[in-house]
C-alpha positions, -999 to 999 in steps of 0.1 A, spaced: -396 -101 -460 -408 -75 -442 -437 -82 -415 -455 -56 -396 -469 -62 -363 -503 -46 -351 -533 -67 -337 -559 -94 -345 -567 -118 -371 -566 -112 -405 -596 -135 -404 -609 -114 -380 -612 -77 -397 -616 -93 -430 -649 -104 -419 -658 -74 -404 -650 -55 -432 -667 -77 -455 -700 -77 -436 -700 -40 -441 -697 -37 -480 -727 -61 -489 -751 -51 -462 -743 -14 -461 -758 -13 -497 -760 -32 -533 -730 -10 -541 -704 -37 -532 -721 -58 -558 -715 -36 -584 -683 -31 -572 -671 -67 -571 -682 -69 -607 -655 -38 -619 -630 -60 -601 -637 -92 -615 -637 -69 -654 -601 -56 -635 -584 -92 -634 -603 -107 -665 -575 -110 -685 -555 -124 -655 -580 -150 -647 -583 -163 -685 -541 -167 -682 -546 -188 -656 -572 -210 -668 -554 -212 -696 -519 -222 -678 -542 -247 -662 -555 -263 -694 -520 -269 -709 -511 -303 -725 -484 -320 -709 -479 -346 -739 -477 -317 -762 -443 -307 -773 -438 -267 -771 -415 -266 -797 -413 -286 -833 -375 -290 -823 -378 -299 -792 -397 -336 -787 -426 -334 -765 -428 -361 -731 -455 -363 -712 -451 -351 -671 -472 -368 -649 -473 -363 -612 -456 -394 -593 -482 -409 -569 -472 -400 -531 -473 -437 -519 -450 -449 -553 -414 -454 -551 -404 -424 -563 -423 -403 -540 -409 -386 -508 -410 -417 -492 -383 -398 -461 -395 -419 -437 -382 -456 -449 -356 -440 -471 -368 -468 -497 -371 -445 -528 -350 -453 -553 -327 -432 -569 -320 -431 -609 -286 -436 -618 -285 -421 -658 -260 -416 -684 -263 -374 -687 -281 -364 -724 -270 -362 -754 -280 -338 -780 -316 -337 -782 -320 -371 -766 -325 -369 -721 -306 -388 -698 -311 -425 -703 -313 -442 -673 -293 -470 -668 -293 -507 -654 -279 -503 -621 -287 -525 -593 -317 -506 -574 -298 -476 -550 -312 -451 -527 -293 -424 -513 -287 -431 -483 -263 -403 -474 -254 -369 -487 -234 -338 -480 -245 -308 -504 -218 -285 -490 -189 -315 -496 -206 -330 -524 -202 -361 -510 -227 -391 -506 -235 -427 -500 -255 -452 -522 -271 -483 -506 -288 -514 -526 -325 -511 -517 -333 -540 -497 -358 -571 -508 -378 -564 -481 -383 -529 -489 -377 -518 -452 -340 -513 -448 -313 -497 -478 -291 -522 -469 -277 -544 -443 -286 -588 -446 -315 -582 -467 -290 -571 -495 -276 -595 -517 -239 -610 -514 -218 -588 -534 -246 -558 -545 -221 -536 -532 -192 -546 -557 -220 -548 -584 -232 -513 -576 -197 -499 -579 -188 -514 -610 -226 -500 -626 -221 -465 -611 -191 -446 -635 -177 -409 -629 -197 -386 -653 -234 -403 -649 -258 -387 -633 -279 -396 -596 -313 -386 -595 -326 -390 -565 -361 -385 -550 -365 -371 -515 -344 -397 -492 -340 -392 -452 -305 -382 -465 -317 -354 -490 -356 -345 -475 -354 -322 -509 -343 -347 -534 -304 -342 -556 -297 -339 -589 -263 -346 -592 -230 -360 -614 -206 -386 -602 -167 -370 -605 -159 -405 -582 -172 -439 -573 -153 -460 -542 -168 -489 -528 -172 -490 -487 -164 -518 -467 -200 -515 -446 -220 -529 -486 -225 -495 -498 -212 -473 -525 -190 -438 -516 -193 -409 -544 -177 -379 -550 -203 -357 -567 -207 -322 -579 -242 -301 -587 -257 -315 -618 -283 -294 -643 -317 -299 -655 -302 -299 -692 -275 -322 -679 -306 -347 -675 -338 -339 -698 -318 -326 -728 -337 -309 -752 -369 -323 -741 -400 -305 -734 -425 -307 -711 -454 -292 -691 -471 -299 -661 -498 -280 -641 -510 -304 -615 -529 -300 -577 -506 -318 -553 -522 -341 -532 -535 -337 -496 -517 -364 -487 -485 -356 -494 -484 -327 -474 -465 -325 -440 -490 -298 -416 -477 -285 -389 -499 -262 -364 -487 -231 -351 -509 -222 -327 -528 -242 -302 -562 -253 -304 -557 -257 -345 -568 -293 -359 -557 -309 -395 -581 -327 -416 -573 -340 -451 -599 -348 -474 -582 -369 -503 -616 -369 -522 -637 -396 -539 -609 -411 -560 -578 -407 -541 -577 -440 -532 -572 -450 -573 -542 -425 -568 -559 -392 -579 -550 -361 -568 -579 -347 -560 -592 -339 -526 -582 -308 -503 -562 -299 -470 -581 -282 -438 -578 -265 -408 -600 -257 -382 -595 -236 -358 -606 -224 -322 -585 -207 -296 -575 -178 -279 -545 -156 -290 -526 -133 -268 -521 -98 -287 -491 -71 -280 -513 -46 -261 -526 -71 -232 -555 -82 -248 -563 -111 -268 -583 -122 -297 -609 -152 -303 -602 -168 -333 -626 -196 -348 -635 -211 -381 -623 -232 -408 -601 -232 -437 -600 -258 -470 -573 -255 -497 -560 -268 -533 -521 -261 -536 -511 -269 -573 -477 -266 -593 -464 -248 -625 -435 -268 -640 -423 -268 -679 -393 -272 -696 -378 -267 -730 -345 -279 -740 -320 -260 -760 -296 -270 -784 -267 -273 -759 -265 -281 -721 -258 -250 -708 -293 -232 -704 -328 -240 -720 -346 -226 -744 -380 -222 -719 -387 -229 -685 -418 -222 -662 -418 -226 -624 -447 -218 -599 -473 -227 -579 -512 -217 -573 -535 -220 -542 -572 -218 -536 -587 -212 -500 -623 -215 -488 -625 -201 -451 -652 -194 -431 -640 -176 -398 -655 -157 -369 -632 -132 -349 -637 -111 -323 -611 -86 -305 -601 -55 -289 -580 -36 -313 -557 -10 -305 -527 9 -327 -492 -2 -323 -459 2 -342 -474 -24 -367 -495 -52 -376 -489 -90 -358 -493 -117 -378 -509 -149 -362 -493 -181 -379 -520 -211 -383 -502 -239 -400 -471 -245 -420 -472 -267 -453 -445 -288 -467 -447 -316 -497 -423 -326 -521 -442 -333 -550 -423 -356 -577 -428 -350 -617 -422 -378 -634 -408 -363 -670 -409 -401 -691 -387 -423 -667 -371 -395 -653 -379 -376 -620 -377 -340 -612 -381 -331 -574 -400 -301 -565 -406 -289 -526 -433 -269 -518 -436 -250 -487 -465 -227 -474 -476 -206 -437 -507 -202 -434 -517 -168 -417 -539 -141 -398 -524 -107 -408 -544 -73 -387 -536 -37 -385 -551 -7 -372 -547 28 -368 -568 32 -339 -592 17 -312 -619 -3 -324 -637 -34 -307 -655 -60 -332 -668 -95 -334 -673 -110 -370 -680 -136 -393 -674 -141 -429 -667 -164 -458 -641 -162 -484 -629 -182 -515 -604 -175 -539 -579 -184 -564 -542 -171 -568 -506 -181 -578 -471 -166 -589 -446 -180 -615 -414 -173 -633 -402 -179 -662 -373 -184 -684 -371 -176 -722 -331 -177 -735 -318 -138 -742 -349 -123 -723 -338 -141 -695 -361 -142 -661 -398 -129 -660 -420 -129 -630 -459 -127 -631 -484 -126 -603 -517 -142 -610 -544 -124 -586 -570 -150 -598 -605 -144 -580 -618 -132 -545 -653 -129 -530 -662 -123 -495 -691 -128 -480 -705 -109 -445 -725 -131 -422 -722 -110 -393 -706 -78 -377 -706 -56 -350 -681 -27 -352 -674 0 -329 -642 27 -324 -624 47 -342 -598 35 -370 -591 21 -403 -585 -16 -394 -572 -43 -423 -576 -79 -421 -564 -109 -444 -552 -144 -449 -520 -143 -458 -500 -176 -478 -469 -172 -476 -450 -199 -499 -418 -211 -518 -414 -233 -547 -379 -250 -554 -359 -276 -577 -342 -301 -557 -326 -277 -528 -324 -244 -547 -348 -221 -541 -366 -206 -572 -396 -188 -564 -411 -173 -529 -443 -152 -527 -467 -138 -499 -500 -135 -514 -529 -118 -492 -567 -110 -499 -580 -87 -474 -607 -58 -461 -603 -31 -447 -627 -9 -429 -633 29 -420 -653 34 -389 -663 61 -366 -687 53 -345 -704 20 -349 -716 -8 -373 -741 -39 -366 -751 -61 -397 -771 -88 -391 -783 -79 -363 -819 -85 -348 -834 -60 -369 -826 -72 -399 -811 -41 -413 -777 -27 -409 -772 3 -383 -748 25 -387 -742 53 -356 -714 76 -374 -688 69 -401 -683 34 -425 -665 24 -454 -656 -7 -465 -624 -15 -487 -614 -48 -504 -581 -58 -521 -548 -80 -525 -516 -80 -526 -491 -105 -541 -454 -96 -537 -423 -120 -541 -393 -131 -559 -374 -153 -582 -344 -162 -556 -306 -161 -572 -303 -199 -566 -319 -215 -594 -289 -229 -607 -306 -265 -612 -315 -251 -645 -285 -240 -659 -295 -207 -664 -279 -172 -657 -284 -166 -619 -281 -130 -599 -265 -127 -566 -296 -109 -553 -333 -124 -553 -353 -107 -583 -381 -88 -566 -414 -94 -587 -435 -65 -599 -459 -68 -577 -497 -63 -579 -513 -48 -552 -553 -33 -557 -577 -18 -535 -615 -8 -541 -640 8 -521 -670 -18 -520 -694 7 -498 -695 35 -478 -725 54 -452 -727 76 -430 -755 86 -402 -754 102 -369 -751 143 -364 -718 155 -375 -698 123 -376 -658 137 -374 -638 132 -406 -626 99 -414 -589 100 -429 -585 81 -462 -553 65 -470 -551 50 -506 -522 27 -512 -515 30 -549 -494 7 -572 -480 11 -609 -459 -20 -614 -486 -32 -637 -499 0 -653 -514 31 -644 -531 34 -613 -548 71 -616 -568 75 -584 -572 115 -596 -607 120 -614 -598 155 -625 -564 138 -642 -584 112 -657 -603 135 -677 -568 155 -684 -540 145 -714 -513 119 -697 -494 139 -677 -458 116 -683 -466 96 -712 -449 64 -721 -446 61 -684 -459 38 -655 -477 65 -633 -498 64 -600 -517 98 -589 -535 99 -555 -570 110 -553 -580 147 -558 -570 171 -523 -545 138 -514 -506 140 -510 -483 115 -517 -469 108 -481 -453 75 -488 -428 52 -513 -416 17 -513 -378 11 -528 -384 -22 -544 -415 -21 -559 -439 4 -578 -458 12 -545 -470 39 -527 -496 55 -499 -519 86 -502 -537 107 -470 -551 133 -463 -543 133 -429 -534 164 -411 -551 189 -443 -575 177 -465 -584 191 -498 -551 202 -504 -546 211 -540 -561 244 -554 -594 251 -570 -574 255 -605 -558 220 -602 -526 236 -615 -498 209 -612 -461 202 -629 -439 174 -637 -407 171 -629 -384 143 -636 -350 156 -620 -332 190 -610 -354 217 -622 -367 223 -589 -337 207 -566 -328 238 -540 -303 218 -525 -283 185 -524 -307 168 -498 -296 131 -513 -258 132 -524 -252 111 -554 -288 107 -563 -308 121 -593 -336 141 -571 -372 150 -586 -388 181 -569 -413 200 -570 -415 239 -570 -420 259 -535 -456 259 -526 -466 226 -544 -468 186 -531 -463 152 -547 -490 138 -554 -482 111 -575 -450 97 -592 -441 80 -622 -413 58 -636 -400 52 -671 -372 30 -674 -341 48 -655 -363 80 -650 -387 88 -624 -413 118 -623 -434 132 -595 -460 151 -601 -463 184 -587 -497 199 -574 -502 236 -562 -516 238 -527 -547 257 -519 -532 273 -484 -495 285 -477 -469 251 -471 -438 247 -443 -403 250 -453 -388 229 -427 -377 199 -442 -354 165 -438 -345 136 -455 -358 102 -451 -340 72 -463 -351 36 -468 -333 18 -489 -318 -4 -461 -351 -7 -446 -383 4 -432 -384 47 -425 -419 52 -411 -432 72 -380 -438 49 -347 -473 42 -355 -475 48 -393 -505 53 -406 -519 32 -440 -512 -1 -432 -483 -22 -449 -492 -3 -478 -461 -28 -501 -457 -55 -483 -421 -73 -487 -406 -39 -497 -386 -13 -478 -410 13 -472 -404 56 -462 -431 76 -449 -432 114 -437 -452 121 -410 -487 132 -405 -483 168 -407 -456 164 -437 -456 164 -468 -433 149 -496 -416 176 -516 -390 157 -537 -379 122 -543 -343 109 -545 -337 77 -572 -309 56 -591 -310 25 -602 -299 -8 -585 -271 -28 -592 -294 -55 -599 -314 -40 -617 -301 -8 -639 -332 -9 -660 -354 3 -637 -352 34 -615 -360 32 -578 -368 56 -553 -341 57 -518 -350 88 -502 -380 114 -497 -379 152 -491 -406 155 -464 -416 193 -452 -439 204 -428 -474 213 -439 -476 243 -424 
């Protein structure tokens, strides 16, 4: 993924940010409550995903089993430290009926080559401390071989040998002269072992079963496994706290402090088909909530990027026990402070924040693979700021995660609530007074982004798999929570608006808004009235307004076109590409896809536009001027951005190999302004 580098915490401008909207004015209140009407119907999914049944079957033809989550301290946990969990050694399922496990002598797996396929078996020993060796019975060796058969299935929870777990089928058994058992294996499915079972699960993983790792000094680790864990509940959460200093790219540093509690959960279901090839349903994914409360303070100034300060990575391998069966899933998480700037600006801030979020895919046979993005809930709450420069700075915490099968990869995601902040001049809140004081310019933004994939290597469940990650249509929203302004003359603040149509329109135009839809049937962004497109991601729906440079661009009339492809086109500025461009003396200023077809929409400009023009790719990667301006405005995505004083005149698209039913954007037309 794609990580810009700038300066601070995201922590750090978050709170700043934050402290702004509520105090500047009771706008941000009202303005919270349109956001929380803007993910409603996202919120009730997830509450509902949460409430799901496990004993419930999800089909009539397909028997219901419950899924329960193993205890971390039972055998068939990720005990990787003993290498005492056992391993289920099953004949492979039959019709609708799973895998039944058979009566093998107790075996771990106590060695294991994935890229060979080969692998060891060892009789757990009486005394539970060493696979084999005296403690093992005379003979448990010969008895293992004989009960282990070419064609049955080992199902192994995470060993010292396998940290992620295998799911595998025997193609060979030899016995070794040392007590243990030699196999010749090959990669095994999910319908291979549960058949045409089906089963849910949404469960929080617990605290203890987590491997933290901090990194960054001065960061400690508390667990909290709650008032029941010690009857083997789940409940409880993970921490952080934090209090150090952190050396930034430009020389200076910044003081990061606080704490940070959270409640990781997972997504798994399952519904078996009539075959063993693919499933009829499947469902993996995980969820995280945060509560953080962090003070920041730091000299920001504008690089190339952002800089991402890393507090802690998360590891557990959670085990779902589906009847007597086990399914491994690894979960992996960094924790992070994500800043960038587009200026100098010096602030010191506190804030609290708590939220709810989580990505899945899932698997319906003939539709094939879907990916949704659940942007849950997120409040922030100002306790203190003191602001002063000139830029737009954003802050978050950023989670970046995985979610996986046994070994195979199935779903990664970088999820980020954040603020960002306008200023000119200078903010306090919470100050002596008791009333914010603004000298200049403020606004105050807040928003998320979730991007991701479904990696190609789910092949645990038997189903279909791509040579390329599937991106997910990611959601990304920003809202202005409050803005003021005092002070003689304060100079223009820029705005940048980052828009995104991946789940519907985003129409940031209020004269369009009151207009007939301009591309209908189509997925369409529009920047705000006088903007100009000035930037386009390739692998999502994503892009950036300004007026930086000229504002109020379009005309008084508000006369626009829309083209989709070669009405315009003066010129083969993208060989091989379909090219959608507007007319001389118009902009883009917005853009719309439908299917295989893109659109940009064409406004007039009030004042005489540049001809000089060139072409800016970024399909392979990144196109952006040194110190771009906007912020990582589609994170995860290759991104291209004309300069300051350009403007976008045309867009280049095709489809993807990977993904021919949806039209994607690999070059702009960018022309001088004047």
């Amino acid at each position: 993924m794609t990580v810009r580098k700038l300066t601070l915490s995201a922590a750090a401008t978050t709170t700043v940010l934050l402290l702004c909207g509520t105090v500047l004015n009771g706008a941000a209140v009202a303005s919270a409550a349109a956001v929380t009407t803007t993910t409603a119907t996202t919120v009730a999914a997830v509450n509902a995903v949460n409430a799901v049944d496990a004993t419930s079957p999800t089909s009539p033809e397909s028997p219901g089993v419950p899924a329960t989550l193993a205890p971390p301290s039972s055998d068939t946990a990720s005990d990787t430290t003993t290498g005492t969990a056992a391993a289920t050694v099953a004949t492979p399922a039959q019709g609708s009926a799973p895998a039944t496990a058979t009566t093998a002598p107790g075996l771990t797996l106590s060695a294991y080559d994935a890229g060979t396929g080969t692998a060891e078996l060892a009789p757990v020993a009486a005394d539970a401390q060493s696979p084999s060796g005296p403690a093992a019975a005379p003979g448990a060796a010969e008895t293992a071989a004989a009960a282990v058969r070419p064609g049955q299935l080992i199902d192994s929870p995470p060993t010292p040998a396998a940290p992620q777990g295998a799911l595998v089928a025997v193609t060979g058994v030899q016995p070794t002269t040392d007590g243990k058992v030699a196999v010749t294996t090959r990669p095994a499915t999910l319908p291979e072992l549960l058949g045409a079972t089906s089963t849910s699960l949404h469960s929080a993983v617990s605290p203890s079963a987590f491997q933290v790792q901090p990194q960054i000094g001065g960061v400690q680790v508390t667990t909290d496994l709650g008032a029941t864990a010690g009857r083997g509940s789940v409940s409880g959460s993970l921490g952080l706290s934090a209090d150090t200093t952190v050396p930034l790219p430009n020389g200076s540093s910044a003081r990061l402090s606080g704490s940070v509690s959270l409640t990781p959960a997972v997504d798994f279901s399952y519904r078996g088909g009539l075959g063993l090839i693919d499933p009829q349903q499947a469902r993996i994914g995980f969820s995280l909530g945060a509560h953080a409360d962090w003070h920041v303070s730091a000299d920001l100034t504008a690089s190339a990027a952002g800089i991402r300060i890393p507090l802690a990575t998360y590891s557990a391998s959670p085990v779902v026990m589906v009847g007597p069966l086990p399914v491994v899933i690894n979960l992996k998480f960094t924790l992070s402070a994500d800043i960038a700037a587009d200026g100098t600006v010096t602030l010191d801030a506190e804030q609290t924040y708590d939220g709810q979020w989580g990505v899945h895919s899932d698997y319906v046979k003939g539709p094939g693979w879907t990916t949704t993005t659940d942007p849950g809930t997120s409040t922030v709450t100002p306790l203190r700021l003191d602001l002063k420069g000139s830029a737009s700075a954003k802050a978050g915490l950023l989670a970046e995660g995985s979610i996986a099968l046994y070994d195979t990869i199935g779903v990664k995601a970088s999820i980020e609530p954040y603020l960002r902040a306008a200023v000119s001049g200078s903010v306090v809140l919470g100050g002596a007074s008791g009333t914010p004081e603004v000298n200049g310019t403020a606004a105050l933004y807040g928003g998320i982004n979730i991007n991701g994939a479904l990696t190609a290597q789910l092949a645990v469940l038997g189903t279909p798999i791509l040579s390329a990650d599937l991106p997910f249509l990611a959601f990304h929203r920003e809202w202005l929570l409050t803005s003021a302004s005092t002070g003689p003359n304060p100079p223009r603040l820029v705005d940048w608006t980052a828009l995104s149509s991946g789940l519907g329109d985003d129409q940031h135009s209020a004269h369009l808004r009151t207009r007939p839809d301009w591309d209908p049937y189509a997925l369409k962004a529009s920047c705000p009235d006088g903007g100009r497109l000035i930037g386009l991601s390739h692998g999502g729906d994503d892009g950036l307004c300004t007026d930086a440079t000229k504002a109020d661009l379009w005309d008084a009339g508000h006369a626009f076109v829309v083209d989709h492809g070669g009405t315009y086109v003066t010129g083969d500025w993208a060989p091989g590409y379909t090219k959608a461009q507007c007319p001389a003396g118009s902009f883009v200023s917005g853009y719309g896809r439908n299917g295989r077809t893109m659109s940009v929409l064409c406004a007039r400009s009030a004042t005489p536009l540049g001809t000089s023009s060139r072409t800016v790719w970024f399909d392979k990667g990144d196109n952006r001027p040194a110190v771009p301006g906007g912020g990582d405005f589609a994170y995860g995505f290759a991104k291209g951005q004309c300069s300051n004083d350009e403007f976008i005149a045309g867009v280049a698209y095709s489809q993807p190999w990977w993904q021919l039913w949806a039209a994607r954007p690999y070059a702009l037309l960018c022309q001088k302004l004047a």
